[in-house]
KEKOLZA-823310 format. One line per 3 residues: number of its first residue (from 1); for each residue x, y, z of N, C-alpha, C. Coordinates in pm, whole numbers. Layout:
# residues N
NUM) X:Y:Z:X:Y:Z:X:Y:Z  ...
//
This chain:
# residues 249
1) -901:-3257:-5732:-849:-3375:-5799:-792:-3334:-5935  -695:-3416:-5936:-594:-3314:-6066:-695:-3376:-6228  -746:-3286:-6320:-786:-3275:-6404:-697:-3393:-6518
4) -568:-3373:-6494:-486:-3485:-6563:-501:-3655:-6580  -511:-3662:-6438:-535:-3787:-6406:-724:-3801:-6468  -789:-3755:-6437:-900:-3787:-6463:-948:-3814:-6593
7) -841:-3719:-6711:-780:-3755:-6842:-770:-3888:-6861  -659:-3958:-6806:-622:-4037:-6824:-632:-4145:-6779  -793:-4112:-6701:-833:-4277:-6670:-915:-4263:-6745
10) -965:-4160:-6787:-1106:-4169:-6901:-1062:-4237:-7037  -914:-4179:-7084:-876:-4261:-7172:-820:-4417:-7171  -743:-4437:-7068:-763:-4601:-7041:-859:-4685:-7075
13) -995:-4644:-6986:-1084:-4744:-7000:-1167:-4721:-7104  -1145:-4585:-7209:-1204:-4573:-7371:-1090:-4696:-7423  -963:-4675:-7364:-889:-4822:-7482:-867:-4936:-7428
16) -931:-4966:-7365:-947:-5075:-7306:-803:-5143:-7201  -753:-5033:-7180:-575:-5060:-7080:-622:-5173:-6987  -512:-5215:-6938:-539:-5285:-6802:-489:-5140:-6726
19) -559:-5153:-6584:-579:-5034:-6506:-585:-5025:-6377  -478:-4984:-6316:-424:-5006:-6117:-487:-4840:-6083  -541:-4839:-6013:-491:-4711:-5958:-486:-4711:-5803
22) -513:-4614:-5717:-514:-4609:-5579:-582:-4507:-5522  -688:-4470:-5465:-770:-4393:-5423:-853:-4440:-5324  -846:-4259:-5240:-981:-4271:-5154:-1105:-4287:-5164
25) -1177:-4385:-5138:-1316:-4389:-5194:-1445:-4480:-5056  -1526:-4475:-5118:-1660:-4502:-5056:-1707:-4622:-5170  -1737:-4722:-5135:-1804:-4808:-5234:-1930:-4883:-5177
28) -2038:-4845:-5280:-2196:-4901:-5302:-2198:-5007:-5381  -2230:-5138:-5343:-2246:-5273:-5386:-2443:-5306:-5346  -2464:-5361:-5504:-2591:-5448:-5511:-2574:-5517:-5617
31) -2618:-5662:-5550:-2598:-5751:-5694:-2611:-5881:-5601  -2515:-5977:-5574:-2508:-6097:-5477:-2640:-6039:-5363  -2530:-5967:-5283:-2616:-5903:-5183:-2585:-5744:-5191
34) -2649:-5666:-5056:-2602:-5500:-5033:-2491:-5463:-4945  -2424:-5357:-5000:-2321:-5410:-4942:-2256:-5228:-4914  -2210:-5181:-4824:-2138:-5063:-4843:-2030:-5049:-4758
37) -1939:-4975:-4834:-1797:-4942:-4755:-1778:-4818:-4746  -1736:-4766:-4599:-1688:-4661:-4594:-1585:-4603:-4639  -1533:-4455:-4639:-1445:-4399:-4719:-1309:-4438:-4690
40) -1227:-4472:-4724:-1114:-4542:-4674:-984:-4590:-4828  -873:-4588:-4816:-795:-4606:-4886:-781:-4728:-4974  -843:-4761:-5119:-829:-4878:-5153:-724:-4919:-5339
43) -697:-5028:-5354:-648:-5051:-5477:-761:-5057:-5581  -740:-5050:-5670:-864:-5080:-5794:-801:-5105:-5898  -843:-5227:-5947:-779:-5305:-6114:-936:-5307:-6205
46) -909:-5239:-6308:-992:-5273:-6430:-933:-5333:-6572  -977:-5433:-6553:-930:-5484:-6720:-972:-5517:-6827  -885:-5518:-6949:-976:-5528:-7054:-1069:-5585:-7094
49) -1124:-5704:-6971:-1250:-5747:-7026:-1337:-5680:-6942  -1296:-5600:-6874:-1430:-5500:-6800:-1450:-5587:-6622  -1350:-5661:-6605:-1331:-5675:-6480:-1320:-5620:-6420
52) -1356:-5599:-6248:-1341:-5526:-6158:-1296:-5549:-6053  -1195:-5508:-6013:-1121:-5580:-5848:-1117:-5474:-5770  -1174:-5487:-5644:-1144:-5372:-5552:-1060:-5398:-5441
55) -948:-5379:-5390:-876:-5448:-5275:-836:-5337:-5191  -858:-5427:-5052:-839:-5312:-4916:-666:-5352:-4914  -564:-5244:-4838:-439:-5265:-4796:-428:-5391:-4756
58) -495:-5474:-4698:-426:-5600:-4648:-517:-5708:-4683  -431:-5853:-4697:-532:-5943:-4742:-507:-5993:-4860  -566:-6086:-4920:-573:-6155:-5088:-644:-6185:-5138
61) -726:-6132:-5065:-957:-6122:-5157:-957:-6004:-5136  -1010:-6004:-5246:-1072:-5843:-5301:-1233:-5818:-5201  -1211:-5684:-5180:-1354:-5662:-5065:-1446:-5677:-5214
64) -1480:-5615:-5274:-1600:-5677:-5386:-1474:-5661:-5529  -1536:-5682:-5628:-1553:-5730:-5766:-1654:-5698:-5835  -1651:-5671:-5991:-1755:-5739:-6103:-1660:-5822:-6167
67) -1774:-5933:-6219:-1722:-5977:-6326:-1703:-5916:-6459  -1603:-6034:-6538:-1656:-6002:-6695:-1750:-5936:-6763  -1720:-5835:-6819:-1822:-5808:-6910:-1889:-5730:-6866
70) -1881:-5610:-6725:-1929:-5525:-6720:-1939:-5404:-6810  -2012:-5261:-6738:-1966:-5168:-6824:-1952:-5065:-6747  -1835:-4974:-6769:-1807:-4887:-6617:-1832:-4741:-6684
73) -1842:-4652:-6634:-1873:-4497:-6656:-1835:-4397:-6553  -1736:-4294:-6608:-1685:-4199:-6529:-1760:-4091:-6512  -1792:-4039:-6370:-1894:-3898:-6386:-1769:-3811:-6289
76) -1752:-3689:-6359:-1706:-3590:-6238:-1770:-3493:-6218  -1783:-3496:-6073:-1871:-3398:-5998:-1736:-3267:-5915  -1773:-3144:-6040:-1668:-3057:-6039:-1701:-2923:-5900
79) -1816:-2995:-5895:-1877:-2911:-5711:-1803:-2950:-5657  -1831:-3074:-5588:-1718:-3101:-5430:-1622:-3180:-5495  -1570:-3159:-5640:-1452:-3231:-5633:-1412:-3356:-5645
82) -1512:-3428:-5692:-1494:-3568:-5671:-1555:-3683:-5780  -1516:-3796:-5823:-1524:-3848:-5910:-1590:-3993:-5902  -1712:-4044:-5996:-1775:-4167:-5933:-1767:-4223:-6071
85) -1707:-4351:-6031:-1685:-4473:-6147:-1804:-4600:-6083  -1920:-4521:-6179:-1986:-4638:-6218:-1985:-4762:-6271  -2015:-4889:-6210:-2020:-5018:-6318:-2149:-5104:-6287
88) -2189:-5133:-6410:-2295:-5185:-6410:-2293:-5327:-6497  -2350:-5436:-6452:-2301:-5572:-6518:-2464:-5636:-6535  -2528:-5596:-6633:-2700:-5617:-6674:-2719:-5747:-6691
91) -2618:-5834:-6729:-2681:-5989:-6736:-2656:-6027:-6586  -2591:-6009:-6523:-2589:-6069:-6388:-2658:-5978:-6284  -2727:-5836:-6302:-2786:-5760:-6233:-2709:-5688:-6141
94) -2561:-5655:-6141:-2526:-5631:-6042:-2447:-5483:-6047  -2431:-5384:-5909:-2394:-5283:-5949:-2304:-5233:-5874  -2209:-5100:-5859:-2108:-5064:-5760:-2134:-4938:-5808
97) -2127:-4810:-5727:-2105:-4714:-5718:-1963:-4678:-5625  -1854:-4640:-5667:-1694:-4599:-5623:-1721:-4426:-5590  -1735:-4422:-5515:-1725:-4236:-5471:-1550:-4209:-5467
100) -1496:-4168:-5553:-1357:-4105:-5527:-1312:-4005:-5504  -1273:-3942:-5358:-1270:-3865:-5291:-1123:-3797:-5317  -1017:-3882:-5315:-904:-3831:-5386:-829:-3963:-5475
103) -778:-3913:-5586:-714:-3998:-5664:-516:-4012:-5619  -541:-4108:-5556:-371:-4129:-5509:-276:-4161:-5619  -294:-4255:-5707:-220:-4301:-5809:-290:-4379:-5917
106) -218:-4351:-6056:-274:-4413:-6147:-168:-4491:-6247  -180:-4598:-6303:-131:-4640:-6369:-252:-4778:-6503  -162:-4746:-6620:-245:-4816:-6715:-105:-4852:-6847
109) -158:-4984:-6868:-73:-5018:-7015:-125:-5129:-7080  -92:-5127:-7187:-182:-5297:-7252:-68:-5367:-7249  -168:-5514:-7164:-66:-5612:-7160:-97:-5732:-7248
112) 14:-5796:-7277:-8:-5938:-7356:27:-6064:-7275  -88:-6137:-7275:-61:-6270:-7181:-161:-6357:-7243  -89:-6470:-7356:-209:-6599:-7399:-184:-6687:-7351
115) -55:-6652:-7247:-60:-6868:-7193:-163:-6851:-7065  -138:-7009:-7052:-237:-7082:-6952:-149:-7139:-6850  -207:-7120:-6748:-106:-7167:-6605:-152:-7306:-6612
118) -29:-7336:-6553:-6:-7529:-6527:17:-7549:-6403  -30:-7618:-6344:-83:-7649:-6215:11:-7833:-6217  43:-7789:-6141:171:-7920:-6075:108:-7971:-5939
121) 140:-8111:-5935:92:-8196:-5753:-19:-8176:-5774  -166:-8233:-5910:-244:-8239:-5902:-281:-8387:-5842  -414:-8425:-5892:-457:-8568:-5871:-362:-8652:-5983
124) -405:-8595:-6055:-340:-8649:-6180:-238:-8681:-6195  -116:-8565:-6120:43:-8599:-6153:54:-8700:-6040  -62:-8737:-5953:-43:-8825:-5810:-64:-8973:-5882
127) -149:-8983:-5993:-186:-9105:-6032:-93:-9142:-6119  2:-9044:-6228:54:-9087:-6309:203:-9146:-6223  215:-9044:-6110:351:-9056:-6058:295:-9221:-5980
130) 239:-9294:-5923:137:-9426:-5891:254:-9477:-5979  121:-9455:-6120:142:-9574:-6231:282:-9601:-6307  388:-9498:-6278:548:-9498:-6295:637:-9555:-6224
133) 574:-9541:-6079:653:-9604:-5963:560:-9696:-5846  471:-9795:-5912:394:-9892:-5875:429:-9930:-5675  583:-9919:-5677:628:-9944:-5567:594:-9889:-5417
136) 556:-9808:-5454:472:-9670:-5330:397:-9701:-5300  296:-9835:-5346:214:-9883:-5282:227:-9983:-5245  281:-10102:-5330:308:-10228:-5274:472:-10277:-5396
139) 533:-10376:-5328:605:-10470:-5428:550:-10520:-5504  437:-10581:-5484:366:-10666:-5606:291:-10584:-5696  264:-10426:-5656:150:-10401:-5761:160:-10355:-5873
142) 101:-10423:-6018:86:-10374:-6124:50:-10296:-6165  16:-10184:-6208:-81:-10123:-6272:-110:-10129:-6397  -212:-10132:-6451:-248:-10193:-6605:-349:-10040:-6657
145) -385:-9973:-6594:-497:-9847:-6620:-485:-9693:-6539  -499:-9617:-6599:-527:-9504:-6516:-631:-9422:-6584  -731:-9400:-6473:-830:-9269:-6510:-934:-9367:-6602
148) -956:-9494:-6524:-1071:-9553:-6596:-1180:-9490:-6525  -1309:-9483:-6700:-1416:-9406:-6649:-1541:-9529:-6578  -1586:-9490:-6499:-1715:-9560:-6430:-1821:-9468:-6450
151) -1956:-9489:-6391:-2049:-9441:-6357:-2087:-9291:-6320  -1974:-9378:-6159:-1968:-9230:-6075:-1815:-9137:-6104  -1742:-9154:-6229:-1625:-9073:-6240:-1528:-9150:-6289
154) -1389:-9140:-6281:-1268:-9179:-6345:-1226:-9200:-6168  -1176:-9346:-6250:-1102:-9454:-6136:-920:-9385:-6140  -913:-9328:-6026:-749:-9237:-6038:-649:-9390:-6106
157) -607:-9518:-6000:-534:-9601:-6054:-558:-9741:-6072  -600:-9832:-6114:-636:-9924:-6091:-514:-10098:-6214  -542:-10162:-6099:-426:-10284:-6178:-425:-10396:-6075
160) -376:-10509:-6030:-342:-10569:-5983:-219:-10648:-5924  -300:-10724:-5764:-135:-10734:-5716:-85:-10902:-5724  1:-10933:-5648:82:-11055:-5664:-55:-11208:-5668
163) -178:-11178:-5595:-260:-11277:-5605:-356:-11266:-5705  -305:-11184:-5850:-380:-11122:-5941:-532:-11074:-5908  -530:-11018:-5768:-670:-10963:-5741:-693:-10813:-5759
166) -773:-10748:-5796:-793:-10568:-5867:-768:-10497:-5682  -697:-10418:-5790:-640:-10307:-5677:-669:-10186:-5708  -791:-10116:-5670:-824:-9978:-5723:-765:-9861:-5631
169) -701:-9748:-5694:-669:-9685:-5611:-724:-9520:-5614  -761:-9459:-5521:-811:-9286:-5519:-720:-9214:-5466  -725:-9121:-5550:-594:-9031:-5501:-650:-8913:-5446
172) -632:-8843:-5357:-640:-8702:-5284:-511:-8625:-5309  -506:-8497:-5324:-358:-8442:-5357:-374:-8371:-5203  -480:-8375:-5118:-470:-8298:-4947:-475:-8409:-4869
175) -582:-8359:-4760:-615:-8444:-4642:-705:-8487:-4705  -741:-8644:-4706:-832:-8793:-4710:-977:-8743:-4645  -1073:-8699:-4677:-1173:-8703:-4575:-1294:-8777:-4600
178) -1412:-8799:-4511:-1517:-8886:-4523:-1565:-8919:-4678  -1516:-8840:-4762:-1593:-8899:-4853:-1537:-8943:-4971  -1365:-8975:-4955:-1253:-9058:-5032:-1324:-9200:-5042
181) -1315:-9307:-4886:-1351:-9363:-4902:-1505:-9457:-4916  -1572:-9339:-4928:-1695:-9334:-5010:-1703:-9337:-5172  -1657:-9276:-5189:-1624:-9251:-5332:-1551:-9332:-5405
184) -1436:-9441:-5310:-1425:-9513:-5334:-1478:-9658:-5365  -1562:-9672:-5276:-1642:-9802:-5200:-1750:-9780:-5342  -1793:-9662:-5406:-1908:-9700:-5544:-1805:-9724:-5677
187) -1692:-9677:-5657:-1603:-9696:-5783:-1604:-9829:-5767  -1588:-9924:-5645:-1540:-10082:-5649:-1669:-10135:-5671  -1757:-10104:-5667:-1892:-10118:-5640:-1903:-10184:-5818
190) -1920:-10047:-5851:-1933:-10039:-6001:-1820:-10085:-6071  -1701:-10123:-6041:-1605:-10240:-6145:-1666:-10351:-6081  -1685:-10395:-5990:-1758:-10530:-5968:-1833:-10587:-6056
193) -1986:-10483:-6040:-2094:-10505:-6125:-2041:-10546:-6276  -1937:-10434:-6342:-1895:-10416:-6469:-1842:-10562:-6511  -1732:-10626:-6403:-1628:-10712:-6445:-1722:-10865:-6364
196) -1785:-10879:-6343:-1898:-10955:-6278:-1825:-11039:-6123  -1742:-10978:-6082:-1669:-11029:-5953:-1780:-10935:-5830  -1696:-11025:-5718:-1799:-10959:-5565:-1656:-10898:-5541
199) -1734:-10732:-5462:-1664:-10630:-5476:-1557:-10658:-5346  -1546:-10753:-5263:-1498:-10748:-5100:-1388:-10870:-5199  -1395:-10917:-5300:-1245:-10893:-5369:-1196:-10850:-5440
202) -1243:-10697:-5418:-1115:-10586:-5480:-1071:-10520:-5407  -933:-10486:-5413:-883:-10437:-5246:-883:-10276:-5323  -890:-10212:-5217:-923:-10046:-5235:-843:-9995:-5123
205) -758:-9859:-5151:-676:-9789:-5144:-691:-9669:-5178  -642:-9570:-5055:-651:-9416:-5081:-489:-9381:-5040  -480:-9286:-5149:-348:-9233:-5171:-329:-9127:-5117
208) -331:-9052:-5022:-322:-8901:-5004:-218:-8857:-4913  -143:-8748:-4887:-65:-8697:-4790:-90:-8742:-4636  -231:-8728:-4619:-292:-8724:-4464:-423:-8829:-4510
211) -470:-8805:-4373:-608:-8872:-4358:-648:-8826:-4232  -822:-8805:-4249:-885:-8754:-4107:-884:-8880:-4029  -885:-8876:-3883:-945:-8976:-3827:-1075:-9022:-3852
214) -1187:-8986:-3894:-1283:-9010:-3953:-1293:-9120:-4056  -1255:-9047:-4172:-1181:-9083:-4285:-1126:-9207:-4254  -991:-9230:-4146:-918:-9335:-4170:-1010:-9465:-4103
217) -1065:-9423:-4000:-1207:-9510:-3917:-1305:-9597:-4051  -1357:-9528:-4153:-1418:-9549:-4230:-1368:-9623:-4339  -1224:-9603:-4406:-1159:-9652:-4426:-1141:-9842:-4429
220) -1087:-9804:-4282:-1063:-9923:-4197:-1201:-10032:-4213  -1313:-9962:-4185:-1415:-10020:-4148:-1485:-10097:-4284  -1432:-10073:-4407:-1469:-10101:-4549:-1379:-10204:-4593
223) -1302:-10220:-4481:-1115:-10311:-4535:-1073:-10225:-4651  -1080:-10095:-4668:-978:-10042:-4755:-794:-10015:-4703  -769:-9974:-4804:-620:-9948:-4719:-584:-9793:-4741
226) -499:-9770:-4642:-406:-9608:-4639:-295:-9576:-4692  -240:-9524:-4794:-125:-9462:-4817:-67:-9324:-4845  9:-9329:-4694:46:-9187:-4709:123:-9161:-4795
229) 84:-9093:-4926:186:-9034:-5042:141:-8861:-5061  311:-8818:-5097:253:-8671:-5144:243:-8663:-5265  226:-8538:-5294:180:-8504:-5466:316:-8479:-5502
232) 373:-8534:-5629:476:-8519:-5656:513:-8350:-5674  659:-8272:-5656:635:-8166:-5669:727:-8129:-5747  718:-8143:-5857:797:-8053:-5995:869:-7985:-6035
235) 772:-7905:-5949:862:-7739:-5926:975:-7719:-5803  940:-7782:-5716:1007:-7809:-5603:1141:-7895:-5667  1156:-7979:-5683:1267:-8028:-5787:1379:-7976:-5878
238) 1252:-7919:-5958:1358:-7804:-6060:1377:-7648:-6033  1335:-7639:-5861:1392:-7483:-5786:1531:-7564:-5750  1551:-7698:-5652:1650:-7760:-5592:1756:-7804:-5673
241) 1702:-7807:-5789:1823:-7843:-5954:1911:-7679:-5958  1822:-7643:-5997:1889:-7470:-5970:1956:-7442:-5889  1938:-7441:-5768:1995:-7417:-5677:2152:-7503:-5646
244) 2121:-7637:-5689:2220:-7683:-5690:2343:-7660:-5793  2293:-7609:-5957:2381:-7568:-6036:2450:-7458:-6009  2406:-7354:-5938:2408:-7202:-5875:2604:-7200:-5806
247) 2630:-7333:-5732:2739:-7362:-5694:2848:-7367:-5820  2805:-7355:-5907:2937:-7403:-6046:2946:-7270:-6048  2853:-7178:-6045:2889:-7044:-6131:2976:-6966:-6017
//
């Protein structure tokens, strides 16, 4: 194993680099559970907070991990040649032994990244996009609130329709399942109690793409109502804006 490279992962993870490399190895896992892998070709990311990702050629889960805040240690064993990156993570008890049999590739650089990903077609952009365009659910309905808090959580939309009776609504950004309109049925429950009305006149409504048969059975069986809506999609929009300006140039 080239002496170079072994340089220069020792210095990486003394400066804390973010850190790819690619090697043959054997990996010893204890911690969750026990765990071992045979010798076989894998990716490995270490980063500056002492994260650990181990990934096989195919796939988008890592075969193990440490978390945060480990602490890793290079030993080379200049007998047979071969190099073991210890990590050990003492508040969570957990450990990996990496046997590296040959070092395929290495790479390391410090990177800078302080933003925060934004997540589009949540619940949220489902309730606000509701309370903008009232019409998706009914002609008559108002909405006067969003994200009122109850008991059991925040009411996604709630307002009223043409016979000024409360119209609460739950939003799912997937498939509707058994326990939408559950979750619904204590939200109406609890504005009842709150607003001193009987809850079988407040009409209740689930917003989601789909619904299980289950789900919609249960539904049904509560006199709630169904509306198939998707999560608004943002990004989807302003790829199709693009695309459409793309023609001028």
């Amino acid at each position: 194993m080239p002496n170079k490279k072994i340089e220069e992962l020792k210095t990486a993870l003394k400066k804390k680099h973010t850190i790819v490399f690619m090697a043959k190895c054997t990996v010893k896992y204890s911690g969750r559970a026990e765990a071992f892998l045979e010798s076989g070709e894998r990716v490995i990311m270490i980063k500056p907070d002492n994260t650990l990702i181990i990934h096989q050629p195919f796939g988008n889960a890592p075969v193990n991990y440490m978390k945060p805040g480990a602490m890793h240690k290079l030993i080379e064993n200049k007998k047979d040649n071969t190099l073991l990156l210890s990590s050990t993570n003492n508040s969570l008890n957990e450990y990996i032994e990496i046997n590296i049999t040959k070092l395929i590739s290495l790479n390391s650089a410090i990177l800078n990244d302080s933003t925060k990903i934004r997540i589009f077609g949540t619940e949220k952009d489902m309730s606000d996009f509701i309370y903008d365009n009232p019409k998706v659910i009914s002609k008559d309905f108002r909405p006067v609130s969003r994200e009122e808090q109850t008991k059991y959580g925040f009411i996604d939309v709630f307002g009223y329709d043409k016979n000024k009776s409360l119209v609460v609504i739950e939003c799912k950004r997937y498939t509707a399942g058994p326990t939408a309109p559950q979750q619904l049925r204590r939200y109406i429950e609890r504005l009842a109690k709150s607003k001193g009305i009987k809850a079988k006149n407040i009409k209740g409504i689930i917003a989601a793409p789909k619904i299980t048969k289950n789900a919609l059975a249960m539904t049904k069986e509560l006199n709630y109502e169904f509306k198939s809506i998707e999560p608004p999609a943002y990004m989807e929009k302003k790829k199709d804006k693009q695309n459409r300006l793309k023609k001028y140039f």
